[in-house]
N, CA, C and O atoms as a Tripos MOL2 file, in Angstrom:
@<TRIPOS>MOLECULE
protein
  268   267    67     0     0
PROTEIN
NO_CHARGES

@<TRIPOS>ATOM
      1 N          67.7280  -37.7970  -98.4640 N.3       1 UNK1
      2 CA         68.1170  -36.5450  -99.0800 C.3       1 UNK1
      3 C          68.1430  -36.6880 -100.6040 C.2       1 UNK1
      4 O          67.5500  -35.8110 -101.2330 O.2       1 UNK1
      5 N          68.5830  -37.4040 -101.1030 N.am      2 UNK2
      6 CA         68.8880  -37.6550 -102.1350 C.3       2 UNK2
      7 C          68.0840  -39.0570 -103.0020 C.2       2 UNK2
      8 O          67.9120  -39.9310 -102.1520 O.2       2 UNK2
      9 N          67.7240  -39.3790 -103.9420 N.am      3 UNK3
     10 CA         67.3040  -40.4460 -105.0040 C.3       3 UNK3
     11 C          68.3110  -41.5010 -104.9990 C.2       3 UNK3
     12 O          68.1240  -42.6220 -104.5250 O.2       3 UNK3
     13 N          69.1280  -41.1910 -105.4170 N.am      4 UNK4
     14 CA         70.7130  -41.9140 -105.8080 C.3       4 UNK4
     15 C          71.5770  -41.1070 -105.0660 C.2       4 UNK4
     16 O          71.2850  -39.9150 -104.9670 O.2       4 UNK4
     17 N          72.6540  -41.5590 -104.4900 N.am      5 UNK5
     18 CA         73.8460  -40.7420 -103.8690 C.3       5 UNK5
     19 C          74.8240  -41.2270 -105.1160 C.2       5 UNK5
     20 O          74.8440  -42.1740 -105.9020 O.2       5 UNK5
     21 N          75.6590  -39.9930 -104.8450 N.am      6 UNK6
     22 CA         76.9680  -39.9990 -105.7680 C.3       6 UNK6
     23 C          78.0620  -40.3600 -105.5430 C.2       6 UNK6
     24 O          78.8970  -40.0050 -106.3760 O.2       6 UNK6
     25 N          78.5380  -41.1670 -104.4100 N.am      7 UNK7
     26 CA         79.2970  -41.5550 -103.8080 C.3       7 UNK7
     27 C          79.2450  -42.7470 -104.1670 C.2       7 UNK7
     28 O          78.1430  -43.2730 -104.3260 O.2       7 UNK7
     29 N          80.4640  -43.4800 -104.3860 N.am      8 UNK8
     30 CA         82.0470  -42.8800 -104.2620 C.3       8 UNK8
     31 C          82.0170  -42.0710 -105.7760 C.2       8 UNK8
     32 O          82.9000  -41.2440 -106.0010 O.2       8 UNK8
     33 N          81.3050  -42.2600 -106.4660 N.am      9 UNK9
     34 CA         82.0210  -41.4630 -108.0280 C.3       9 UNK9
     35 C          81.8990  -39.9950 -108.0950 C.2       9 UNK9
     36 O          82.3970  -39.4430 -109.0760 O.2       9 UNK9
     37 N          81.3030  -39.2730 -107.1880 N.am     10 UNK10
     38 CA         81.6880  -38.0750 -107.2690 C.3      10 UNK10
     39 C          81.0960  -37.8140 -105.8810 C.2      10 UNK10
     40 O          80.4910  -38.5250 -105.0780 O.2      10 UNK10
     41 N          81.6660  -35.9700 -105.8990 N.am     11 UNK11
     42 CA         81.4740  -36.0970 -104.2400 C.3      11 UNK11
     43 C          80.3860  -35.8480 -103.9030 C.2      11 UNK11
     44 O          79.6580  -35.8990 -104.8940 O.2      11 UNK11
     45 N          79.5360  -35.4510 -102.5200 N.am     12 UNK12
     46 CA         78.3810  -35.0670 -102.2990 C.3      12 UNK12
     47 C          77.7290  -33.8700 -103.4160 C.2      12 UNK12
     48 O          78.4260  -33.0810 -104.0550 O.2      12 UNK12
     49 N          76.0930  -33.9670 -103.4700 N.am     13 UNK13
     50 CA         76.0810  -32.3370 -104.3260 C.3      13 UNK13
     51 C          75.4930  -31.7820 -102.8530 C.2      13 UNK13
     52 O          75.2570  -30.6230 -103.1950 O.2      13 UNK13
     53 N          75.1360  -31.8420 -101.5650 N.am     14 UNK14
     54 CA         74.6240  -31.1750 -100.4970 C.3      14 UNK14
     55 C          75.3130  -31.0860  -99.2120 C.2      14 UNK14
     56 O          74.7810  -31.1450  -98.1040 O.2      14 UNK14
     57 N          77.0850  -30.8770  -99.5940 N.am     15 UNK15
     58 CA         77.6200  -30.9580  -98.3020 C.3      15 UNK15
     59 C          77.2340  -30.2760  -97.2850 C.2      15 UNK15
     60 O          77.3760  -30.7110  -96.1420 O.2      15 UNK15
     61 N          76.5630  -28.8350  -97.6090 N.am     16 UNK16
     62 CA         76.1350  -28.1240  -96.5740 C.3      16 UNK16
     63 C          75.1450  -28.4960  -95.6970 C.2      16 UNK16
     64 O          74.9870  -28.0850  -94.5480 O.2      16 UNK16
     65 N          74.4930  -29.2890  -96.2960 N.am     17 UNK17
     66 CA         72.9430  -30.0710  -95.5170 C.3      17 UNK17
     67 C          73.8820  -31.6920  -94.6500 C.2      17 UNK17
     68 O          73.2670  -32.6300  -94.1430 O.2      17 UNK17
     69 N          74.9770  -31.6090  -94.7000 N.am     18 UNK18
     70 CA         75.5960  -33.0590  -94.8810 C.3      18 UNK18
     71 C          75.6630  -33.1930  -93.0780 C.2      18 UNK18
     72 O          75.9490  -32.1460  -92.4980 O.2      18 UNK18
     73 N          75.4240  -34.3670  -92.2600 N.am     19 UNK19
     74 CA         75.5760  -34.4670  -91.1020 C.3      19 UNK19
     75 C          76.1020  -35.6650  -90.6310 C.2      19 UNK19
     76 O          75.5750  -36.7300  -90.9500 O.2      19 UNK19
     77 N          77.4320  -35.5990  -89.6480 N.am     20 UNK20
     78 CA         78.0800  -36.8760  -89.5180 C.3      20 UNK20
     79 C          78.2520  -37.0470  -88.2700 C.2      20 UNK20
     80 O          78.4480  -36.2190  -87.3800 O.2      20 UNK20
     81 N          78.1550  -38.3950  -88.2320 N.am     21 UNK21
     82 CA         77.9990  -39.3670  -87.2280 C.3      21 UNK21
     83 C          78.7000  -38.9550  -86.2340 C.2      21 UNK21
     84 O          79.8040  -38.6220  -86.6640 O.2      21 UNK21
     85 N          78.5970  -38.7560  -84.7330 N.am     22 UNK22
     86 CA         79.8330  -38.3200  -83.7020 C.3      22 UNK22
     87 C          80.5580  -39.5860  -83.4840 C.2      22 UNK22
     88 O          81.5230  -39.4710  -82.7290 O.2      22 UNK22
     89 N          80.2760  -41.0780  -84.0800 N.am     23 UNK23
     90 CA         81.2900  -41.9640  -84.4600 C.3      23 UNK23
     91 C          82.3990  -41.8920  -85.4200 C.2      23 UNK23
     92 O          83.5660  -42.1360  -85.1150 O.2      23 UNK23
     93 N          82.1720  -41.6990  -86.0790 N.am     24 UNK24
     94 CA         82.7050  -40.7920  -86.7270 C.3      24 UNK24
     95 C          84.0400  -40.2020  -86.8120 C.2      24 UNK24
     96 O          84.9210  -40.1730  -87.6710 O.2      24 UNK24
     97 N          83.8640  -39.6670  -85.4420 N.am     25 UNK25
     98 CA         84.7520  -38.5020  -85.1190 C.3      25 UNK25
     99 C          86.1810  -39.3430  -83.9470 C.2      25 UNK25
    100 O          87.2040  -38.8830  -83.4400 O.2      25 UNK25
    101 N          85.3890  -41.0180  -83.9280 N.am     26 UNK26
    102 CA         85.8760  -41.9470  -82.8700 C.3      26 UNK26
    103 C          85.3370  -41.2210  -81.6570 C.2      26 UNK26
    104 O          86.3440  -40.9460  -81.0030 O.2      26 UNK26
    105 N          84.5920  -40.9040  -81.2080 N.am     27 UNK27
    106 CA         83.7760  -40.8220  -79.8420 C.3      27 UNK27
    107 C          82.4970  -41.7710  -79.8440 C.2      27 UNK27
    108 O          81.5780  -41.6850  -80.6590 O.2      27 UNK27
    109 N          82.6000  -42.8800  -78.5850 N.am     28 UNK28
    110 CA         81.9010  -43.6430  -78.8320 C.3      28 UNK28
    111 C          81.0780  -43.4950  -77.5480 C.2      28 UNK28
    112 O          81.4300  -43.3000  -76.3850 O.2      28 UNK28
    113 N          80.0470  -43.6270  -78.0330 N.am     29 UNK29
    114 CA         78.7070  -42.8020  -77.3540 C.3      29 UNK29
    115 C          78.2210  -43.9570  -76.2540 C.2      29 UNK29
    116 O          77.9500  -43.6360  -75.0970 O.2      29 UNK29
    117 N          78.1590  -44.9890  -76.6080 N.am     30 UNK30
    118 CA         77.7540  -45.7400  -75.6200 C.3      30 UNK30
    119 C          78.6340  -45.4420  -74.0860 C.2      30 UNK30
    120 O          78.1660  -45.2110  -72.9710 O.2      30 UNK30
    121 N          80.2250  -45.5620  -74.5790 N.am     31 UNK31
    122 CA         80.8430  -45.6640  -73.0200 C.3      31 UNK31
    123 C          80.9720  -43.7110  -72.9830 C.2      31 UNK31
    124 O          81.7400  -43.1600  -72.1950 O.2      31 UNK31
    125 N          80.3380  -43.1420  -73.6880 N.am     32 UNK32
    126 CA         80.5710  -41.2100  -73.2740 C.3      32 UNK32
    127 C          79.1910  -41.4220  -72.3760 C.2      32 UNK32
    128 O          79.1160  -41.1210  -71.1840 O.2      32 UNK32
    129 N          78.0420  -42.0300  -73.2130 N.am     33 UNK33
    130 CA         77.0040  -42.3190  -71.7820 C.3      33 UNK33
    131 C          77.1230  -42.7210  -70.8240 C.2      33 UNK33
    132 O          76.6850  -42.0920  -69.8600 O.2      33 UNK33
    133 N          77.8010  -44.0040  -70.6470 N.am     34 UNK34
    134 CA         78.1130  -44.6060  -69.3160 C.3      34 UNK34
    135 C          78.8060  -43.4190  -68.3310 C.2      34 UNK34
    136 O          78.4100  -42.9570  -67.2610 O.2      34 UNK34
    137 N          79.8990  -43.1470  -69.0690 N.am     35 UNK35
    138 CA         81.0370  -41.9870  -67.9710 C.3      35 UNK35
    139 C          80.3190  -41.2130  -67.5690 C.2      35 UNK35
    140 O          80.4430  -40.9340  -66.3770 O.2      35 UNK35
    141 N          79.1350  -40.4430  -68.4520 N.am     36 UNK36
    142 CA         78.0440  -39.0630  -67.9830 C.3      36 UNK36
    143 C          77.1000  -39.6310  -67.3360 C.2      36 UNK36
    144 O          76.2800  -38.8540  -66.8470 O.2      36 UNK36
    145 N          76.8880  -41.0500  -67.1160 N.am     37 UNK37
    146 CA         75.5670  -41.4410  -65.9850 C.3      37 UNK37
    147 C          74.3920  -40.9600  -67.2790 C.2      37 UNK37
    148 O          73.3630  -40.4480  -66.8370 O.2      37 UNK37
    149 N          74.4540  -41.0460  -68.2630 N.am     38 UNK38
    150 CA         73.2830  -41.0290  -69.0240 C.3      38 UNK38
    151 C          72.7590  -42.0330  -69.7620 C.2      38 UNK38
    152 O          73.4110  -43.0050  -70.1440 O.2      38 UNK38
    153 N          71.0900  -41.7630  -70.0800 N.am     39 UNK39
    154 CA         70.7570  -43.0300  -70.2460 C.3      39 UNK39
    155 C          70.8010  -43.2850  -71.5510 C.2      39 UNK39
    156 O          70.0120  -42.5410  -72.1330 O.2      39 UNK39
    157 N          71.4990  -44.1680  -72.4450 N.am     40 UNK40
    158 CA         71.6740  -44.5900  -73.7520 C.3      40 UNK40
    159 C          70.4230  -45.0190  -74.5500 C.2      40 UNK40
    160 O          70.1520  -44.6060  -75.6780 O.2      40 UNK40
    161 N          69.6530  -45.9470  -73.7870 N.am     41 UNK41
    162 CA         68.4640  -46.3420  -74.1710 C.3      41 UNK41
    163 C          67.4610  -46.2080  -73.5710 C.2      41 UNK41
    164 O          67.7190  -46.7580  -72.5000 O.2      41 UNK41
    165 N          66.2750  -45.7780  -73.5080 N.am     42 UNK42
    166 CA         65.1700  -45.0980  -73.1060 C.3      42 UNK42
    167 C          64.1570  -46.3420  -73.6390 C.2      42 UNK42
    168 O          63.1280  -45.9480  -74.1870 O.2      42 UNK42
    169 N          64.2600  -47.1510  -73.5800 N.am     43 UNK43
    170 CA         62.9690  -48.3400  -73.6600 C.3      43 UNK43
    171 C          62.9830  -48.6790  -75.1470 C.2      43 UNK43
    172 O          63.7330  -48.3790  -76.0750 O.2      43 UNK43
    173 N          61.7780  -49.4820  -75.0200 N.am     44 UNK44
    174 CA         61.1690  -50.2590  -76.2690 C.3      44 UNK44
    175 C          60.7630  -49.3280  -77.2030 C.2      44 UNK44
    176 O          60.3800  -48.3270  -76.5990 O.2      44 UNK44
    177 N          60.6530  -49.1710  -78.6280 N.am     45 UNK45
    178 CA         59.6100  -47.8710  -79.1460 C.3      45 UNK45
    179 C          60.4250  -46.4980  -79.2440 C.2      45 UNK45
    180 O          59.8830  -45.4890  -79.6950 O.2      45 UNK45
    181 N          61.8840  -46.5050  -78.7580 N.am     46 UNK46
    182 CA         62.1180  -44.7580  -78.5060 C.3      46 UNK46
    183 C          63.5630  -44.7780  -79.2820 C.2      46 UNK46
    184 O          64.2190  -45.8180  -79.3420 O.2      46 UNK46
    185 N          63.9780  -43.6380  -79.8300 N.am     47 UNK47
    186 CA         64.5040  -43.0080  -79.8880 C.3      47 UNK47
    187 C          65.3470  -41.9320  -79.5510 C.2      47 UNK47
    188 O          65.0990  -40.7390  -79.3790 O.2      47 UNK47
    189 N          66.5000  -42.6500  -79.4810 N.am     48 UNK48
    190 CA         67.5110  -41.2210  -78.6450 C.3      48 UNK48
    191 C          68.8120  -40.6070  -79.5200 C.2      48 UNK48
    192 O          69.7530  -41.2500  -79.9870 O.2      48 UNK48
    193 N          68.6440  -39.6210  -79.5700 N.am     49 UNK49
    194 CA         69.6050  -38.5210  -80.2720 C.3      49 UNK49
    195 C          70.6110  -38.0510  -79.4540 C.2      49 UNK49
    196 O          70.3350  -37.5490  -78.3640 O.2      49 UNK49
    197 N          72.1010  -38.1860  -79.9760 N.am     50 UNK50
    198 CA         73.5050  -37.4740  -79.1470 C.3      50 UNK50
    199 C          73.8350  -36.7740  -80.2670 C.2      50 UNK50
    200 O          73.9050  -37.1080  -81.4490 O.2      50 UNK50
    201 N          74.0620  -35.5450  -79.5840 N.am     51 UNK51
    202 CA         74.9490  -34.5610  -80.6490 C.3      51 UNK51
    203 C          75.9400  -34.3320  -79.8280 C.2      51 UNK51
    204 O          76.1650  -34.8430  -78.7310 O.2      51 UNK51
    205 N          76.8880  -33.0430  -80.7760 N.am     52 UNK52
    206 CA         78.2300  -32.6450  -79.8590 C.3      52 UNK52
    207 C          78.6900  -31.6630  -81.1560 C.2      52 UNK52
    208 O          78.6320  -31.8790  -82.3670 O.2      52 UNK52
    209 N          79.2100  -30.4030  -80.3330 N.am     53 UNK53
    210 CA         79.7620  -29.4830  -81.1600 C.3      53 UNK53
    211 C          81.2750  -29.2860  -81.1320 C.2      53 UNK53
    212 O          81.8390  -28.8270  -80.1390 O.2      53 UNK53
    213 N          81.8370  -29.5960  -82.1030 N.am     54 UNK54
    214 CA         83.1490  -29.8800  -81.7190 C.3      54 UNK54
    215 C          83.6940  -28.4180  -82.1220 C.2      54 UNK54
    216 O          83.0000  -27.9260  -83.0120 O.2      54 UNK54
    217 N          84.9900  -27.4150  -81.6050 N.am     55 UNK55
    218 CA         85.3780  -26.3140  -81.9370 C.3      55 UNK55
    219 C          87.0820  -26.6070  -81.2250 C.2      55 UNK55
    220 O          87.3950  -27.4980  -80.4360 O.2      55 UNK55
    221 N          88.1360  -25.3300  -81.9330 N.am     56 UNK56
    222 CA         89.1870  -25.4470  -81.5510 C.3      56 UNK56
    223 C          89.4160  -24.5740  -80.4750 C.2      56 UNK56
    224 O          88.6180  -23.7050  -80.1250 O.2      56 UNK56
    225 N          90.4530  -24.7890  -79.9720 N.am     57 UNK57
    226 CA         90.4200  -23.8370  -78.5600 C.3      57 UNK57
    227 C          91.1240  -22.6200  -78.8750 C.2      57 UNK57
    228 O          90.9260  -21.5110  -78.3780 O.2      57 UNK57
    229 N          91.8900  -22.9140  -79.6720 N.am     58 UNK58
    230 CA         92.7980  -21.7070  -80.4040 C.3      58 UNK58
    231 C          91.6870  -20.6240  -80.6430 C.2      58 UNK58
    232 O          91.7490  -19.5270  -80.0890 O.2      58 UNK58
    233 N          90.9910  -20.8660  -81.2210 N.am     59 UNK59
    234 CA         89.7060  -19.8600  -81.8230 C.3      59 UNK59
    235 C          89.3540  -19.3720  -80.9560 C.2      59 UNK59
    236 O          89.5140  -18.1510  -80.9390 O.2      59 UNK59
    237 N          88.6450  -20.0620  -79.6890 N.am     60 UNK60
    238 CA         88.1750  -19.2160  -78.8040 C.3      60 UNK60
    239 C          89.4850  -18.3340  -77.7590 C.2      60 UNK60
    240 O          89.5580  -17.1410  -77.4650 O.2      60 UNK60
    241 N          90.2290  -19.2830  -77.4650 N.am     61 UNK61
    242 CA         91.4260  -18.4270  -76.9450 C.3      61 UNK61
    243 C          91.4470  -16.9310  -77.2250 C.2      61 UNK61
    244 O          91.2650  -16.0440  -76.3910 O.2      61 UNK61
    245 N          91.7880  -16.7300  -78.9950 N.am     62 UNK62
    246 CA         92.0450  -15.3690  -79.5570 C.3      62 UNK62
    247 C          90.7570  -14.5360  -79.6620 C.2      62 UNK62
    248 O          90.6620  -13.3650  -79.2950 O.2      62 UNK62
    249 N          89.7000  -15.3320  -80.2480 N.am     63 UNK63
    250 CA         88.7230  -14.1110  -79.7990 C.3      63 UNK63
    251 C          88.3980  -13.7390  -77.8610 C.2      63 UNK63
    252 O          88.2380  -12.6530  -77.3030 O.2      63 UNK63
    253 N          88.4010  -14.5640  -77.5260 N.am     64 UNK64
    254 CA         88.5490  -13.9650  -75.6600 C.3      64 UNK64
    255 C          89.6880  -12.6800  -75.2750 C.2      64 UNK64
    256 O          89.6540  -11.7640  -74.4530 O.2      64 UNK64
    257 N          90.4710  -13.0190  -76.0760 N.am     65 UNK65
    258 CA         91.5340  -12.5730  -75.9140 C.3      65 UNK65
    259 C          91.3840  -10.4300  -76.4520 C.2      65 UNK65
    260 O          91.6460   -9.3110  -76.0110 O.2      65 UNK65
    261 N          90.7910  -11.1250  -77.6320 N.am     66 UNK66
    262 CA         90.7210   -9.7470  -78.1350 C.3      66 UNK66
    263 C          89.2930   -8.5480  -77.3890 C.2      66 UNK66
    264 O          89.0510   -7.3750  -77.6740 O.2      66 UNK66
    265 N          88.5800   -9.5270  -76.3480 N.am     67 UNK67
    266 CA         87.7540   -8.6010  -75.7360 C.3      67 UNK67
    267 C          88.1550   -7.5680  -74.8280 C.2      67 UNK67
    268 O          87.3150   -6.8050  -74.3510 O.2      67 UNK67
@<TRIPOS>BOND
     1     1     2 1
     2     2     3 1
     3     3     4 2
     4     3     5 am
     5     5     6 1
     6     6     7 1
     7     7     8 2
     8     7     9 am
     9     9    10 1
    10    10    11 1
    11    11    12 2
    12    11    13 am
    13    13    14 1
    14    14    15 1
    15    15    16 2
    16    15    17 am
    17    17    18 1
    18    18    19 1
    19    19    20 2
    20    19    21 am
    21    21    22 1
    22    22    23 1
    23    23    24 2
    24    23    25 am
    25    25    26 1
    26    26    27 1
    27    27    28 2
    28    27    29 am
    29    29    30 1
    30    30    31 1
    31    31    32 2
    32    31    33 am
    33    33    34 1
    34    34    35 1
    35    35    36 2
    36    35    37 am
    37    37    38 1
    38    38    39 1
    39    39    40 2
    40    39    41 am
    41    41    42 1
    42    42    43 1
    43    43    44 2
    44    43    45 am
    45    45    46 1
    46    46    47 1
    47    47    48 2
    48    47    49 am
    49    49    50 1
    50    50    51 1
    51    51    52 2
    52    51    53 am
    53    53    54 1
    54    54    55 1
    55    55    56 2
    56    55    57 am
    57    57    58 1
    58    58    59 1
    59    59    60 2
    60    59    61 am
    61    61    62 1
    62    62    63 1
    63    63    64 2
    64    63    65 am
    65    65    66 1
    66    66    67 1
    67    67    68 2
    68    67    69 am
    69    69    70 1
    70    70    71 1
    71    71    72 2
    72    71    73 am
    73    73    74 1
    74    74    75 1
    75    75    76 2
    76    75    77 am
    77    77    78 1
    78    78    79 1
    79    79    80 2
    80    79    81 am
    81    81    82 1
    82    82    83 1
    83    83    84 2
    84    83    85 am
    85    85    86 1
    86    86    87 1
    87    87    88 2
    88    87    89 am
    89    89    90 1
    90    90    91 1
    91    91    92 2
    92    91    93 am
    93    93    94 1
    94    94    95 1
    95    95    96 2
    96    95    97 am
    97    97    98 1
    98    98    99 1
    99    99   100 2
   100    99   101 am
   101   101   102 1
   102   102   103 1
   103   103   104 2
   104   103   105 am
   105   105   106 1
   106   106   107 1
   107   107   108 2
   108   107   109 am
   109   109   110 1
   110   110   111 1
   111   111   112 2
   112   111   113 am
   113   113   114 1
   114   114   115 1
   115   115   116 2
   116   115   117 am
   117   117   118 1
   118   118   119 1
   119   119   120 2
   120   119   121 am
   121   121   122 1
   122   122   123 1
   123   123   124 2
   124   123   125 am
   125   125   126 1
   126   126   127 1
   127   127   128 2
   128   127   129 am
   129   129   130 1
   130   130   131 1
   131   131   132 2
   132   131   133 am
   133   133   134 1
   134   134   135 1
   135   135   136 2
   136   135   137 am
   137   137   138 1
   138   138   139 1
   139   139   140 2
   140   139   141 am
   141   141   142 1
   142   142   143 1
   143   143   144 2
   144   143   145 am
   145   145   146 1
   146   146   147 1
   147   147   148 2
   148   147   149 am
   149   149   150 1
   150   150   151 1
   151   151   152 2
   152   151   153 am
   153   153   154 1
   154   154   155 1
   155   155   156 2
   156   155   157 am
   157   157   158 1
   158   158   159 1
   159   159   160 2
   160   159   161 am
   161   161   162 1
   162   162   163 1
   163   163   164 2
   164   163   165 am
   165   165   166 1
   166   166   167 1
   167   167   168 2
   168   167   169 am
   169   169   170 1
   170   170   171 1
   171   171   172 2
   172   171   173 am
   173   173   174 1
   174   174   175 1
   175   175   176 2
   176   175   177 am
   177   177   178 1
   178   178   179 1
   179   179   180 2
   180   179   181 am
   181   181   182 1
   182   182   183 1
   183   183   184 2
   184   183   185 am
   185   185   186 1
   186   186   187 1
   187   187   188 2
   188   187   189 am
   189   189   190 1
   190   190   191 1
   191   191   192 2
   192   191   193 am
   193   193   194 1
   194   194   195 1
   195   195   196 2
   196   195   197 am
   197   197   198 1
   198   198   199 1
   199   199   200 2
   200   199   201 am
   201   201   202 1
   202   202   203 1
   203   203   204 2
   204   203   205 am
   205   205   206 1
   206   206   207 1
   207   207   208 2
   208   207   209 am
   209   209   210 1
   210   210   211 1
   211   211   212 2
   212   211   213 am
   213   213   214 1
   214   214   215 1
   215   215   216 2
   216   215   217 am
   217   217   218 1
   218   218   219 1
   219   219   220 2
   220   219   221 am
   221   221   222 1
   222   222   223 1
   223   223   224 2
   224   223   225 am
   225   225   226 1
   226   226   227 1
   227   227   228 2
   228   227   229 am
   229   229   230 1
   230   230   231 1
   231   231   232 2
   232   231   233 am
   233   233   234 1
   234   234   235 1
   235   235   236 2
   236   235   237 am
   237   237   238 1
   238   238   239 1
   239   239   240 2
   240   239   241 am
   241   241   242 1
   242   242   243 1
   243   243   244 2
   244   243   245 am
   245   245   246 1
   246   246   247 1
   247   247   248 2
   248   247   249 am
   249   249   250 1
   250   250   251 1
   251   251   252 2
   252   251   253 am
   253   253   254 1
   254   254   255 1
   255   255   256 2
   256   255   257 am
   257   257   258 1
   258   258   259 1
   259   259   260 2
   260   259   261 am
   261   261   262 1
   262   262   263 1
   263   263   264 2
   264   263   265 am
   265   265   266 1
   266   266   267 1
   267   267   268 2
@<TRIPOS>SUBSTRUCTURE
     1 UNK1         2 RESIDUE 1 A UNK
     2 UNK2         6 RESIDUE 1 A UNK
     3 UNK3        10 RESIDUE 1 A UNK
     4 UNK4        14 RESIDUE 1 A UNK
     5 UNK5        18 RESIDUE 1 A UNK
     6 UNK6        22 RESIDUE 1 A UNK
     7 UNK7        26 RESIDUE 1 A UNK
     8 UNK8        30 RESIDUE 1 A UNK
     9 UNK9        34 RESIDUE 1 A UNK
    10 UNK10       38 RESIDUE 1 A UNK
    11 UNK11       42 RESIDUE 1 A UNK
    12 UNK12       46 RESIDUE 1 A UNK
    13 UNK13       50 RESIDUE 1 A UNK
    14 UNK14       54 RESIDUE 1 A UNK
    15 UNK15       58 RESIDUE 1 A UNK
    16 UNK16       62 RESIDUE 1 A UNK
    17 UNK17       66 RESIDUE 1 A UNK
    18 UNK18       70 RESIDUE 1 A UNK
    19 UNK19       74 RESIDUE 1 A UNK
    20 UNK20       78 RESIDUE 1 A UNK
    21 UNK21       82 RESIDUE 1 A UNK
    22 UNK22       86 RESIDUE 1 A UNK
    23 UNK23       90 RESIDUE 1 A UNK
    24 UNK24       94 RESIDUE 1 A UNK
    25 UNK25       98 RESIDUE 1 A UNK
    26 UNK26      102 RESIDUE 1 A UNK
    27 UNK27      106 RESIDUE 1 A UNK
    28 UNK28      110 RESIDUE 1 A UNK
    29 UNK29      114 RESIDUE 1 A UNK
    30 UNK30      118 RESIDUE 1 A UNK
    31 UNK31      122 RESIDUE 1 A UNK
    32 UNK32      126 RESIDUE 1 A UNK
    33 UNK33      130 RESIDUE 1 A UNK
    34 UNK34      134 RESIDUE 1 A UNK
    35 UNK35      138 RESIDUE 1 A UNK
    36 UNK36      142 RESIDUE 1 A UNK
    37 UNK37      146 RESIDUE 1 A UNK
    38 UNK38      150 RESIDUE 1 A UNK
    39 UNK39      154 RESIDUE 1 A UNK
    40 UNK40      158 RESIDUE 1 A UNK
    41 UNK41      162 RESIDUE 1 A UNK
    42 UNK42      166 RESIDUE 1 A UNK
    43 UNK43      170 RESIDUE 1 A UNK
    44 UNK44      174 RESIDUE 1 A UNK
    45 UNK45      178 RESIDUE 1 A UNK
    46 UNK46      182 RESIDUE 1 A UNK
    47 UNK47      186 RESIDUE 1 A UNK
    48 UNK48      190 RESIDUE 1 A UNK
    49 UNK49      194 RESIDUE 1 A UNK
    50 UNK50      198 RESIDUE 1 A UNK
    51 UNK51      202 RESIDUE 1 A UNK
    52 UNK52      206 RESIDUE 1 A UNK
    53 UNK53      210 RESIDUE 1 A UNK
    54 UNK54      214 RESIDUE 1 A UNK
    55 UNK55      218 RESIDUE 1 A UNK
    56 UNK56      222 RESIDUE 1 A UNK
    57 UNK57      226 RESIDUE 1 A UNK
    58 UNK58      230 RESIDUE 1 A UNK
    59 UNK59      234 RESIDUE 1 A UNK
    60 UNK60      238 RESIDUE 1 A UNK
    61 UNK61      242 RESIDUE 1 A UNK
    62 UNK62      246 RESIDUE 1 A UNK
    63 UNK63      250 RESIDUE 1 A UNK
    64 UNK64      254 RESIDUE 1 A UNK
    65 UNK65      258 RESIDUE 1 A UNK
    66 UNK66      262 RESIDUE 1 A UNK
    67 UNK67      266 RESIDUE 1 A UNK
C-alpha cells in the first residue's frame, strides 16, 4: 500500500483501505478450522483466505426490533 509506512511515528494515512488480521482479534484460525471440519491447508502451491465479519448484537437486536 504504501512506500514507507508511518508507523509507529504517526498513524496510518489509509485507515479506510486498512485490513486486520482475524488474529488479531485473538481468534485463532487454525483450531476455528479444526472445530468447523475445514480444511486449513489445501496443498503445496495454494493459498487460503479466512475472513469473518464481526458485528454487535445490540445493533441488530434494535434494528429487528424496530421492524
Amino acid at each position: 500500500m504504501c512506500k514507507t509506512c508511518t508507523y509507529p511515528n504517526s498513524p496510518c494515512r489509509f485507515l479506510e483501505k486498512l485490513h486486520h488480521f482475524i488474529e488479531g482479534y485473538g481468534i485463532l484460525v487454525n483450531e476455528l478450522t479444526q472445530r468447523a471440519d475445514i480444511n486449513y491447508s489445501n496443498g503445496e502451491d495454494t493459498v487460503t483466505y479466512f475472513g469473518a465479519l464481526l458485528f454487535n448484537d445490540d445493533e441488530i437486536r434494535e434494528s429487528r426490533d424496530k421492524l
